[in-house]
N, C-alpha and C positions, 0 to 999 in steps of 0.2 A: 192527432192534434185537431182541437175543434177550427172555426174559421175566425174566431178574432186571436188566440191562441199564438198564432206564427210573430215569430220573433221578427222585428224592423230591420230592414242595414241602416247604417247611418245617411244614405241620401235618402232612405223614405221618410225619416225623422226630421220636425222640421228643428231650426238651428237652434232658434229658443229653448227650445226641446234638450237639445245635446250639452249645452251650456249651462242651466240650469242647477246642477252642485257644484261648479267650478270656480274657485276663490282664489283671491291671489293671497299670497305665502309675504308677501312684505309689501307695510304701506306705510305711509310717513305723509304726517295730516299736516298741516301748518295753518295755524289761528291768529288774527288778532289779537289787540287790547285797545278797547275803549278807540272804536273807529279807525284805528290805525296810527293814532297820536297819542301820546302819555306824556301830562305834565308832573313830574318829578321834582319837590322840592321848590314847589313856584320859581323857579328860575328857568328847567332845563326843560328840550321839549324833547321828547325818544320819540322816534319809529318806533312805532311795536306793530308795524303791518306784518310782522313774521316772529312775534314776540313766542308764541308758543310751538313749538315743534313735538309732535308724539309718532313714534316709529313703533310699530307693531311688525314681529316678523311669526312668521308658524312654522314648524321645523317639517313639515310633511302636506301636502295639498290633498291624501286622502281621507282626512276626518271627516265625518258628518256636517254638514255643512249648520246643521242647525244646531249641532253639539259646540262646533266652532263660534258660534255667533255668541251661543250663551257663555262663553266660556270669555270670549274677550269685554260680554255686556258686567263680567263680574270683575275684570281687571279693572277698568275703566271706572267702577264703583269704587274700588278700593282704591286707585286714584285721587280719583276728587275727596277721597276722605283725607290726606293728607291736608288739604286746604281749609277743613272747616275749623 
């Protein structure tokens, strides 16, 4: 084995280092609407400080981390198409 060659342990690695394809398996985003106030109907006022809720789970935390990214960048499209 040459000398840069030899494999790290994990304390020679720094932490940024180790942690770097690690993704979390479930997240649950919560959004506004229109600053936190939605007037409805001119009469009624809604909280919408937590009007939108999107939960995203991944059923395995070893995929590719930039396979995962594009994969929920195309859910997330096909989402918002609903709305147009």
């Amino acid at each position: 084995m040459e000398k840069g060659d030899e494999k790290k342990t994990a304390l020679e690695v720094p932490v940024q280092e180790q942690f770097k394809d690690i993704y979390p398996t479930r997240l649950k985003i919560i959004n506004k609407i229109n600053n936190g106030r939605t007037i409805i109907n001119d009469h009624i006022i809604v909280d919408s400080s937590e009007a939108i809720e999107i939960e995203i789970q991944i059923n395995d935390s070893r995929y590719d981390k930039k396979q995962v990214r594009e994969s929920i960048k195309i859910a997330c499209q096909k989402l918002v198409q609903y709305f147009d």
